[in-house]
N, C-alpha and C positions, 0 to 999 in steps of 0.2 A: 927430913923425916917424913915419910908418910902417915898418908890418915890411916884411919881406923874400917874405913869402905877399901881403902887400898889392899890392906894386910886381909883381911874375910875371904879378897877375890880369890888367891889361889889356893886357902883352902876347901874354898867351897865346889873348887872347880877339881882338885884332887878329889874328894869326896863323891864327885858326878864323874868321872871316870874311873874309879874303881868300881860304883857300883854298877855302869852301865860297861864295864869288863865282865864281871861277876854273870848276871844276865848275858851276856855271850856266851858264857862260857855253859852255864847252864842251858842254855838252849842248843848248845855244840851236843851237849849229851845226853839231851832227850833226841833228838836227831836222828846219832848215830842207835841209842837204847831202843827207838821205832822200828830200825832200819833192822836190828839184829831180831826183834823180836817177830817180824814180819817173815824173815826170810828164815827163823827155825821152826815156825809156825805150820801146817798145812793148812791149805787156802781150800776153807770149807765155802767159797762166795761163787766159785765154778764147779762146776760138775766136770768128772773127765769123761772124755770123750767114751761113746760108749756108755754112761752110766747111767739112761733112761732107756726105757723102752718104750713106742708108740708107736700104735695101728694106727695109719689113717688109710678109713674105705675106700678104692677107689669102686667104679662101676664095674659090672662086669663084662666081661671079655676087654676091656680098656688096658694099655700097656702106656710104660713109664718112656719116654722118647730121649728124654737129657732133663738134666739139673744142672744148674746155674747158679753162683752166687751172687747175689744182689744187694750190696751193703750187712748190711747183718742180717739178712734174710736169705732163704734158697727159695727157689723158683722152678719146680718140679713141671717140665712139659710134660703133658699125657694126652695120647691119643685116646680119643675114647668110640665105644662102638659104633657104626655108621657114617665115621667121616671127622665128627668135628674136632677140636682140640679145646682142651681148658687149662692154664696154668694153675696149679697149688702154690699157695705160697706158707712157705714154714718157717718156724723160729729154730735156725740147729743146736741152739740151746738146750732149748726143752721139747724139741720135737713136737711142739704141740702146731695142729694147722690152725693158720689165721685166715684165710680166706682163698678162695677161688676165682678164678676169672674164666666165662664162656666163649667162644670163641666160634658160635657157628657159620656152619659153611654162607650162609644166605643171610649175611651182616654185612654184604661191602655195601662199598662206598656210594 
């Protein structure tokens, strides 16, 4: 005959597998409930392409040479009046400029 610790074990072990099914199960259909609710959704967290506008000055008579992408950065060369060159660098996010970099002729080495 068994004991009384014997006969508990498997129903206490039915008991943790049901309810650690239960919690799968539930967590199967928040999951998929995310997944559906995500993709009927529109994704207001990016802007599409085109949907800013921004002036950034350059000098005058200066022209634009190449752009580059640089990680999630762009990298605008621009010649500018006189000879030198200065990199822009922008966010094509939000088109906003982060900073410049000068590049005059009589900076070598």
């Amino acid at each position: 005959m068994a004991s009384s610790a014997q006969a508990l074990a498997p129903r206490w072990l039915k008991v943790l597998v049901i309810v650690m099914s239960l919690l799968l199960v539930a967590g199967f259909i928040v999951v998929v409930a995310e997944i559906a609710r995500r993709m009927s959704t529109p994704n207001t967290g990016r802007s599409p392409a085109g949907a800013f506008s921004e002036r950034i000055a350059l000098p005058s008579g200066s022209r634009v040479v190449s752009m580059t992408a640089a990680g999630d950065r762009l990298v605008v060369h621009v010649e500018l009046p006189g000879g030198p060159a200065a990199a822009y660098i922008v966010d094509p996010r939000s088109g906003t400029l982060l900073g410049t970099v000068q590049f005059p002729p009589d900076a070598g080495r």
